[in-house]
C-alpha positions in Angstrom: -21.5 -18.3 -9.3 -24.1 -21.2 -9.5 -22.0 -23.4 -7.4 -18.8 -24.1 -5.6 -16.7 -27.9 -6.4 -14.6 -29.1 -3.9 -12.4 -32.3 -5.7 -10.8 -33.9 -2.4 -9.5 -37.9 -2.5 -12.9 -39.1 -1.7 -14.5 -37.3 -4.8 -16.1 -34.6 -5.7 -18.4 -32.3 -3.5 -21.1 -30.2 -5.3 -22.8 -27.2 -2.9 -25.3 -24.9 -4.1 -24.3 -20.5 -4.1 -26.0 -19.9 -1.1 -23.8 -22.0 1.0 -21.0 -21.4 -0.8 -19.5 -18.3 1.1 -19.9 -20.1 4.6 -18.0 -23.3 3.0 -15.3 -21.0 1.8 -14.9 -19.4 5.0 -14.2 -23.1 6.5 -12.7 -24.1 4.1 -9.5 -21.3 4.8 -10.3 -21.6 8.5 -9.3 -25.6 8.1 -5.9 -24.1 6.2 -5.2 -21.4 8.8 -5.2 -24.3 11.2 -3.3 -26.8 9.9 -0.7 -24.2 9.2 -0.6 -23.0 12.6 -0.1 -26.9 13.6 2.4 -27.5 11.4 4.2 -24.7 12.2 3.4 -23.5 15.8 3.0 -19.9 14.7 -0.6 -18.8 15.5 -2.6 -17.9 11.9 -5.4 -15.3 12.5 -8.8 -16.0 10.3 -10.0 -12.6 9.9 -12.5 -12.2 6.8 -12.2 -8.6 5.9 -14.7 -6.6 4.1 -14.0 -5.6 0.5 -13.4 -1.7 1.2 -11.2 -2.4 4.5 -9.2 -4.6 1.9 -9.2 -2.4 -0.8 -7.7 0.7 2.1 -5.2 -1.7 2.9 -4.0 -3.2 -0.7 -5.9 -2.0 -3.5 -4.5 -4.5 -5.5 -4.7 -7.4 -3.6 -8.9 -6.2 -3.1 -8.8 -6.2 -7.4 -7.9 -9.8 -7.3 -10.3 -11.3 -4.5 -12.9 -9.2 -6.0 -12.0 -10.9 -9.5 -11.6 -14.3 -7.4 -15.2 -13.6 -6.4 -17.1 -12.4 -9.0 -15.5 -15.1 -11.9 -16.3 -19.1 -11.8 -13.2 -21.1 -10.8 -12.4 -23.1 -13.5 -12.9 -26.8 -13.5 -9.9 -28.6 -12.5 -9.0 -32.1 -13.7 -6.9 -33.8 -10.8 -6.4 -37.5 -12.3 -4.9 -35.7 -15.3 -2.9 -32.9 -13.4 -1.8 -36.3 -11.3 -0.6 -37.6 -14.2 1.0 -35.2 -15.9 2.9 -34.5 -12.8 3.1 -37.8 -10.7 4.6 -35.8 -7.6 1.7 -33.5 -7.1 1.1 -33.2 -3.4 -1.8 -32.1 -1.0 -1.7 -29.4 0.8 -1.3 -31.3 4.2 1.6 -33.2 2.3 3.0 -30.4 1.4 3.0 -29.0 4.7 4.7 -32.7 6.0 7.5 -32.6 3.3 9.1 -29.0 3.7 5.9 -26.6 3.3 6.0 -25.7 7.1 9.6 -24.8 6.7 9.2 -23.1 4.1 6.3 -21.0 6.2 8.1 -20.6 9.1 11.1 -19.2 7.3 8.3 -17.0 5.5 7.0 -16.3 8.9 10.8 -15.9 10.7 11.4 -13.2 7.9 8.3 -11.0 8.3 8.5 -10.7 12.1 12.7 -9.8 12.0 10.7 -7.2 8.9 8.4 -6.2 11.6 10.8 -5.6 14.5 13.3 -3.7 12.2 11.2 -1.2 10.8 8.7 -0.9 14.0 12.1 -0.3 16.2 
């Protein structure tokens, strides 16, 4: 990967490979907090190492190691906006029914949790 775009509201953002990784890792760090605020469960951001990943869901280590090793394709936002006027932000999202949706996500997994740990 030669570089890592970030399209926000304000514009674009362009930063070189090297600093890529460490802006990624803010980057979900921001969206682990914001989901915790919006939905007052505490979200852990734990980067995990490709092999403890792959001994804990070899599938889901297939598709981050995909994610990683394949450049994101460039996304048009003014033209996904208006093909579909009601596209939302993620912090919008999370204002209009996204942190309900996570906490009923989140309500579900710890009754999971409790019923097969008990």
């Amino acid at each position: 990967m030669d570089e890592l775009v970030l399209v926000t509201g304000a514009g674009k953002l362009v930063v070189d490979a090297a600093s890529a990784a460490g802006v990624r890792q803010q980057l979900i760090a921001l969206v682990a907090t914001a989901i915790s605020a919006a939905t007052g469960v505490a979200v852990p951001c734990e980067q995990l190492g490709i092999e403890e990943l792959r001994r804990i869901d070899p599938r889901f280590a297939e598709g981050c190691e995909y994610l990683n090793n394949n450049p994101e394709p460039p996304v048009d936002i003014a033209a996904l906006r208006e093909l579909h006027p009601h596209l939302t932000t993620f912090p919008q999202w999370l204002q209009h029914g996204g942190s309900e949706q996570l906490k009923a996500v989140f309500g579900a997994t710890k009754n999971n949790v409790s019923r097969t740990s008990g």
